[in-house]
C-alpha positions as CSV (number, residue, x, y, z in Angstrom):
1,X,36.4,-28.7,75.7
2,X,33.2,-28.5,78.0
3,X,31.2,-31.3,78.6
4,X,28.5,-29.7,77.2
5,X,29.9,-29.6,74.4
6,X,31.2,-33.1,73.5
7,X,29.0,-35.7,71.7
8,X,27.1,-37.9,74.3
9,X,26.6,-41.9,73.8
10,X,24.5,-44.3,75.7
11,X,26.0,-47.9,75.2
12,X,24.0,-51.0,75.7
13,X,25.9,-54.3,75.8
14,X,25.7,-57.6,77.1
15,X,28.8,-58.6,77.6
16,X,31.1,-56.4,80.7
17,X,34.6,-57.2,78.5
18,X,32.4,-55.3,75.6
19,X,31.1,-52.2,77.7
20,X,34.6,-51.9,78.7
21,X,36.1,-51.9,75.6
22,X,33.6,-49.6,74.4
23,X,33.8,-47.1,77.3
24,X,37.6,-47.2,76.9
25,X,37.5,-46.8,73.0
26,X,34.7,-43.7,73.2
27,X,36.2,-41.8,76.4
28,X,39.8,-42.5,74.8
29,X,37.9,-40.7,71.6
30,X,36.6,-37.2,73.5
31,X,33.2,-38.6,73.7
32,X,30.9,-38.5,76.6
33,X,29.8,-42.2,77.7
34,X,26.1,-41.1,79.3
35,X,25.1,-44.6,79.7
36,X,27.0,-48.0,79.6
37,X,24.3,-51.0,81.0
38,X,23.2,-54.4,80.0
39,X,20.4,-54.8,78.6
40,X,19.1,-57.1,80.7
41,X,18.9,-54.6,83.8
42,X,17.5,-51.9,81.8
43,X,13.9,-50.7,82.3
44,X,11.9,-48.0,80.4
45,X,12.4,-45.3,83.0
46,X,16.2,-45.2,82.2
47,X,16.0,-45.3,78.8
48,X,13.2,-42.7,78.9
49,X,15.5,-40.3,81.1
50,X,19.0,-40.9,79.4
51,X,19.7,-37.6,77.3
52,X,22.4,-38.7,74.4
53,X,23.0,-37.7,71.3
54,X,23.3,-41.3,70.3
55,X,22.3,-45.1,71.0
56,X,25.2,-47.8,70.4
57,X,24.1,-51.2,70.8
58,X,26.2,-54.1,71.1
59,X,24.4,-57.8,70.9
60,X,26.5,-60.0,71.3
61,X,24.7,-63.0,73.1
62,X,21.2,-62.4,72.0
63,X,19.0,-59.9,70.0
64,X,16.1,-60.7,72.1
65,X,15.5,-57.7,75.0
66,X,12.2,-56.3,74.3
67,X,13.0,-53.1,76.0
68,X,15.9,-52.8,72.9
69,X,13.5,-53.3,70.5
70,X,10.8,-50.0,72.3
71,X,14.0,-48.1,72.0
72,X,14.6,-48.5,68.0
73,X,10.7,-47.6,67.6
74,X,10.8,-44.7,69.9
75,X,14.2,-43.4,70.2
76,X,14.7,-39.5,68.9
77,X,18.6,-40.1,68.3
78,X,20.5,-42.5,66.0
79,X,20.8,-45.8,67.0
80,X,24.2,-47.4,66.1
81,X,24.7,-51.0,66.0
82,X,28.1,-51.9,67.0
83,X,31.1,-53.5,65.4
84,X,30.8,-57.0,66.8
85,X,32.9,-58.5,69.0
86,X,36.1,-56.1,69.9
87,X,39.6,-57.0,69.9
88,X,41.9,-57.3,72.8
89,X,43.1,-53.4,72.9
90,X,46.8,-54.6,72.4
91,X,45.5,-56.8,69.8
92,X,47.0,-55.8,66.1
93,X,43.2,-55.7,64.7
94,X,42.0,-52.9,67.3
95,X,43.0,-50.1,66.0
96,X,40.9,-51.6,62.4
97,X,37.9,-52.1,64.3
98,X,38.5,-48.6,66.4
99,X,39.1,-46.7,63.2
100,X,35.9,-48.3,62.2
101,X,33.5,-47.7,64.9
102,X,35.1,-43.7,64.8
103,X,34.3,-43.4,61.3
104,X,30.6,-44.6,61.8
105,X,30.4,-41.9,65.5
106,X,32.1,-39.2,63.6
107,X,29.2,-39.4,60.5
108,X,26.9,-39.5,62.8
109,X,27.7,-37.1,65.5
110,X,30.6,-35.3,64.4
111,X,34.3,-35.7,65.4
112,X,35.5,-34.5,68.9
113,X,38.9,-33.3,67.6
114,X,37.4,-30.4,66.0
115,X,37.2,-28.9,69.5
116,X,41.1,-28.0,68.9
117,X,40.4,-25.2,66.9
118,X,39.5,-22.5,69.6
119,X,42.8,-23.4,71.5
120,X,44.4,-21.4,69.1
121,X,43.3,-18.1,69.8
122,X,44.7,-18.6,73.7
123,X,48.1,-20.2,72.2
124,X,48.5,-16.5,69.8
125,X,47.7,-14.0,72.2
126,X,50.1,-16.0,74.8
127,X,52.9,-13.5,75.9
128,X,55.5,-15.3,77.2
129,X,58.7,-16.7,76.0
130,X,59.5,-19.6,77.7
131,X,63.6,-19.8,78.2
132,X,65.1,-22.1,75.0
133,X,67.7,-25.2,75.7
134,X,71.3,-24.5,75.0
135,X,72.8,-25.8,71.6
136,X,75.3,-28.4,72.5
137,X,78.9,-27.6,71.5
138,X,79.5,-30.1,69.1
139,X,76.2,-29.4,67.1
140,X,77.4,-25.5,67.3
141,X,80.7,-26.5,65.9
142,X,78.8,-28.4,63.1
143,X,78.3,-26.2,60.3
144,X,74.8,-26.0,59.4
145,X,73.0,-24.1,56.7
146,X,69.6,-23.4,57.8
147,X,67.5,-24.2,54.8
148,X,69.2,-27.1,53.4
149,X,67.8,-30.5,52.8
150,X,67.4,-32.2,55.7
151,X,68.0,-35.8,55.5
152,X,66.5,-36.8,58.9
153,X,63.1,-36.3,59.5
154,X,60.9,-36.8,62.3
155,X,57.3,-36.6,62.9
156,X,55.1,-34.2,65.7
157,X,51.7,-35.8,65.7
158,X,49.1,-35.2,68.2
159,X,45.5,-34.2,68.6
160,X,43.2,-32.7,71.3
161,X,45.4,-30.6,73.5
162,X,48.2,-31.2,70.5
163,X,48.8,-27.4,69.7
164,X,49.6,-26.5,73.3
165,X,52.4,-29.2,73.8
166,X,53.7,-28.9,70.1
167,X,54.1,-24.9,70.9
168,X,56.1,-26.1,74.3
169,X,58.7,-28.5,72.3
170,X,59.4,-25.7,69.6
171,X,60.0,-23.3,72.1
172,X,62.3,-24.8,74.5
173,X,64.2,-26.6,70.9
174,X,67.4,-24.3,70.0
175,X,67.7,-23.6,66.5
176,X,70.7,-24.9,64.6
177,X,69.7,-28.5,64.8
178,X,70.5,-31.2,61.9
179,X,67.1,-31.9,61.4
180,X,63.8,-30.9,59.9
181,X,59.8,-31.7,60.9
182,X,56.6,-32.9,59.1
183,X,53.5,-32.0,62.0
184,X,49.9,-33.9,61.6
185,X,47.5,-32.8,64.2
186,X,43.9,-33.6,63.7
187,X,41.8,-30.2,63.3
188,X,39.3,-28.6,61.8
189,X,40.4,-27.3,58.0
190,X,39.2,-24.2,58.8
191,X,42.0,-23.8,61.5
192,X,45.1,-24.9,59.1
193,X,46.1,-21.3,58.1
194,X,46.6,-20.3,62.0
195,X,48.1,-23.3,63.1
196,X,52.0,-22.5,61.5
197,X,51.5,-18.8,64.1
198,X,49.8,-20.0,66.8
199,X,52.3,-23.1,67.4
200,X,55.6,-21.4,66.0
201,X,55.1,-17.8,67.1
202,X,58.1,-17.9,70.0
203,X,60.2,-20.4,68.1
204,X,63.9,-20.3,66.9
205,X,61.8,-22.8,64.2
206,X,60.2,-21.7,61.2
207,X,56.6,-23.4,61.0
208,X,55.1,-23.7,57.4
209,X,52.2,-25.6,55.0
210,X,53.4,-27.7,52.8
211,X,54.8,-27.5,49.4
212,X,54.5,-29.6,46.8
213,X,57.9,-30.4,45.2
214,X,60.1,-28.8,47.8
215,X,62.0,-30.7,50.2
216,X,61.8,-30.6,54.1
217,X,64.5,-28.2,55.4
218,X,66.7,-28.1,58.3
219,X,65.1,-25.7,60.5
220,X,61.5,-25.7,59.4
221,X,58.3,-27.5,60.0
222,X,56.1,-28.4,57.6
223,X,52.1,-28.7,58.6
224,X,51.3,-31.9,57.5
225,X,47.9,-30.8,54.9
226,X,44.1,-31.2,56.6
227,X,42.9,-32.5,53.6
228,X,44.8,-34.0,50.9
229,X,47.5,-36.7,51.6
230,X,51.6,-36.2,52.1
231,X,54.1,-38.4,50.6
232,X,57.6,-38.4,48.9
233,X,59.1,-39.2,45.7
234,X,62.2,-41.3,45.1
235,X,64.5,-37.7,45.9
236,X,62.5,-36.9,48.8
237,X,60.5,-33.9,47.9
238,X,56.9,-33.5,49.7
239,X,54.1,-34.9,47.0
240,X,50.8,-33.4,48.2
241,X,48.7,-36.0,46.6
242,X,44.9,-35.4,45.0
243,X,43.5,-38.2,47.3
244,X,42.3,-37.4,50.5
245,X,44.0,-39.2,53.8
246,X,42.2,-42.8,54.9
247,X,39.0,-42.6,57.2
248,X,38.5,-41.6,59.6
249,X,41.5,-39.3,60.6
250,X,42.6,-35.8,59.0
251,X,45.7,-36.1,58.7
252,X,46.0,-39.8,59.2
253,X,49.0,-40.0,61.7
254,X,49.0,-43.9,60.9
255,X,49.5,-42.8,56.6
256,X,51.9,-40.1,57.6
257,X,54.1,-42.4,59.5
258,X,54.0,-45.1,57.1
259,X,54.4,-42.5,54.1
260,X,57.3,-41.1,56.4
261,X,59.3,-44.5,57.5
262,X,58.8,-45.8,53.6
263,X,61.3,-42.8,52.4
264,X,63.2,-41.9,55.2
265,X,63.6,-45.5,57.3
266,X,66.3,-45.0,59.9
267,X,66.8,-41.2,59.5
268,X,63.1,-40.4,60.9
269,X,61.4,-40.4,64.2
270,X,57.9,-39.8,65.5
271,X,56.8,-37.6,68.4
272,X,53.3,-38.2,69.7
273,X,52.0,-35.9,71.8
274,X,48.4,-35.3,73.5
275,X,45.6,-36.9,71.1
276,X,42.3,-38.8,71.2
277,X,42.5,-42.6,69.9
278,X,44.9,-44.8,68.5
279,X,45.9,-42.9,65.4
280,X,49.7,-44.0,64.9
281,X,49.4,-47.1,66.9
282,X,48.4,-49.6,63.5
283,X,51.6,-48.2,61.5
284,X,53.8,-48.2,64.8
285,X,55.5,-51.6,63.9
286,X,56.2,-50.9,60.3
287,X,58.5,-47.4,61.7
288,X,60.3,-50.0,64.1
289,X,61.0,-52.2,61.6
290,X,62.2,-49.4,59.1
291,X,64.7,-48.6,62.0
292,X,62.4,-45.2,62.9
293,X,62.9,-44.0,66.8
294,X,58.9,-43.4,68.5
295,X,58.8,-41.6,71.5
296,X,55.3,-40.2,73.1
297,X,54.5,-37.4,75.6
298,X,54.2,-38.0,79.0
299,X,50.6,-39.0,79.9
300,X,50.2,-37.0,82.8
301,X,51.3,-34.0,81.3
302,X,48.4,-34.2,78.1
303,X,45.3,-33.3,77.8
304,X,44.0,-36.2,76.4
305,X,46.5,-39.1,76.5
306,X,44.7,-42.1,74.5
307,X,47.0,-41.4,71.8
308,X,50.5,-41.8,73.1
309,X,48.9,-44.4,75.3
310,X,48.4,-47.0,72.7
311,X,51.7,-46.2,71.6
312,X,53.3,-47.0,74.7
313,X,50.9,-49.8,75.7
314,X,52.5,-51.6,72.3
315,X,55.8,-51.2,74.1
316,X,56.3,-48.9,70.4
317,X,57.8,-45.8,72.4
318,X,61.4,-45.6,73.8
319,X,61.1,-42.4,75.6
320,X,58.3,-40.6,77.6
321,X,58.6,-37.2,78.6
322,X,56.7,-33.5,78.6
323,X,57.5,-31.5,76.0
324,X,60.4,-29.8,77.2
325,X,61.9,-33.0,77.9
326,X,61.3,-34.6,74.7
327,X,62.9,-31.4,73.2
328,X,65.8,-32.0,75.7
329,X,66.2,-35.9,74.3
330,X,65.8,-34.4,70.6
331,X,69.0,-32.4,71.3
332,X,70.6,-35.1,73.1
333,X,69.4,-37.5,70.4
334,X,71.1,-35.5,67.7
335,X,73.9,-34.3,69.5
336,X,75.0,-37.8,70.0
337,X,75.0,-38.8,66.3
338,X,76.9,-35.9,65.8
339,X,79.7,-37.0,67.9
């Protein structure tokens, strides 16, 4: 994603703990942070010359700058008023008030993870095949049917820069594994139908939408829906629901987690790779409790790290690694139980 292309946003605060939190929140979003100033050293040639697609203000302290006041008479893009006071980022309310603010910007402005889409078209004309880990004996000596129910499940979630990365842990897993997938990545719905070939298209895996009354199966991964929410009833069959997920995320990895943990407890895990925000961080606790494993992508190998940042910032994730590593601890992981 170009800067050009990314929403711009001119912040004016008056407090420096809320332009930080702000710059941290919108950069950690894929937006472009133009302008972050108090107000009180602003003057009418810098607002004049600031090009941004939008004005969040932030008053704290007092709503009496004049030059504040010019700009909501004269300004040619939205002006935002912000969400009050922000939480500590490690706080248990800040990823409400995030989820908040992101659901006003991505109204207004649009949402920065829809720049995943065009990925895609790099990720299925990619030739290679990368080399795939070795099966550990004692899962090789397991008998496995590929296709049967799998009883442990574990999440992929991710966002900007997701695609890549999730394409890198299917390829280096070996098949044959006593587990099965559910995959949420933030997108555009227009995408959805080239996401299961673009991701799975060198993979021992088979990558699929959902169904609606089937089980999750040893072997596959199901494509969390853009749209409508995914659940499971009492025998563990996938219930694509008529609701749509919570604002402001599509899929919400925080829903999908909690929808996940509720069913599944200590048989599921979560995997969160490159993303924008803190989608996944609210529900984090809840798969913890539930006896659920969380382990996040290295940050510098992402794209865009916010997301398994605030996982890890939480002290939520156990393991950090690039993809091929996280696939190595998967096999490790299972291999273990096994024996």
């Amino acid at each position: 994603m170009t800067e050009r292309n990314v929403a711009r946003i001119a912040v004016i605060a008056d407090t420096s703990l809320q332009r930080h939190v702000l710059q941290q929140a919108l950069t950690g979003s894929g937006y472009l942070v133009v302008l972050n100033s108090d107000p009180a050293r602003l003057d009418e040639a810098t607002l004049a010359a600031c090009e941004t697609d939008l004005w969040l203000v932030d008053l704290a302290q007092s709503e009496d700058f004049p030059l504040v006041d010019d700009l909501m008479e004269n300004a040619s893009a939205p002006i935002l008023f912000g969400e009050g006071h922000a939480p500590e980022r490690h706080s248990e309310n800040y990823p409400r008030w995030e989820r908040r603010l992101f659901g006003k910007l991505k109204k207004l402005i649009g949402d920065p993870s829809q720049a995943v889409g065009p990925s895609l078209q790099a990720l299925l004309s990619e030739a290679q095949r990368p080399s795939r880990l070795d099966l550990p004996r004692v899962l090789a000596d397991t008998p496995l049917v590929v296709g049967e129910v799998a009883r442990q499940v574990w999440l992929l979630a991710a966002s900007l820069g997701g695609p890549e990365a999730v394409k890198a842990f299917l390829d280096a897993l070996p098949g044959g594994l006593p587990v099965g997938f559910v995959y949420a990545q933030h997108i555009d719905p227009s995408f959805e139908s080239a996401l299961p070939q673009a991701v799975g298209r060198h993979s021992q895996w088979r990558v699929n939408l959902a169904r609606h009354g089937d089980a999750v199966r040893c072997g596959e991964v199901v494509v969390v829906p853009i749209s409508r929410e995914l659940g499971f009833d009492e025998a563990g069959a996938m219930h694509i629901s008529e609701r749509t997920w919570p604002e402001p995320y599509s899929p919400s990895v925080d829903q999908m987690m909690l929808n996940l943990a509720q069913h599944f407890a200590g048989l599921c895990g979560v995997i969160a790779f490159s993303g924008m925000g803190s989608d996944g961080s609210a529900a984090a606790a809840y798969v913890r409790r539930q006896g659920g494993t969380i382990w996040t992508q290295r940050a510098d190998t992402c794209i865009c790290p916010s997301m398994p940042d605030s996982l890890r910032e939480g002290g939520y994730s156990t393991f950090s690694g690039d993809p091929r590593e996280l696939a190595s601890g998967l096999v490790n992981h299972l291999a273990e139980q096994c024996s």
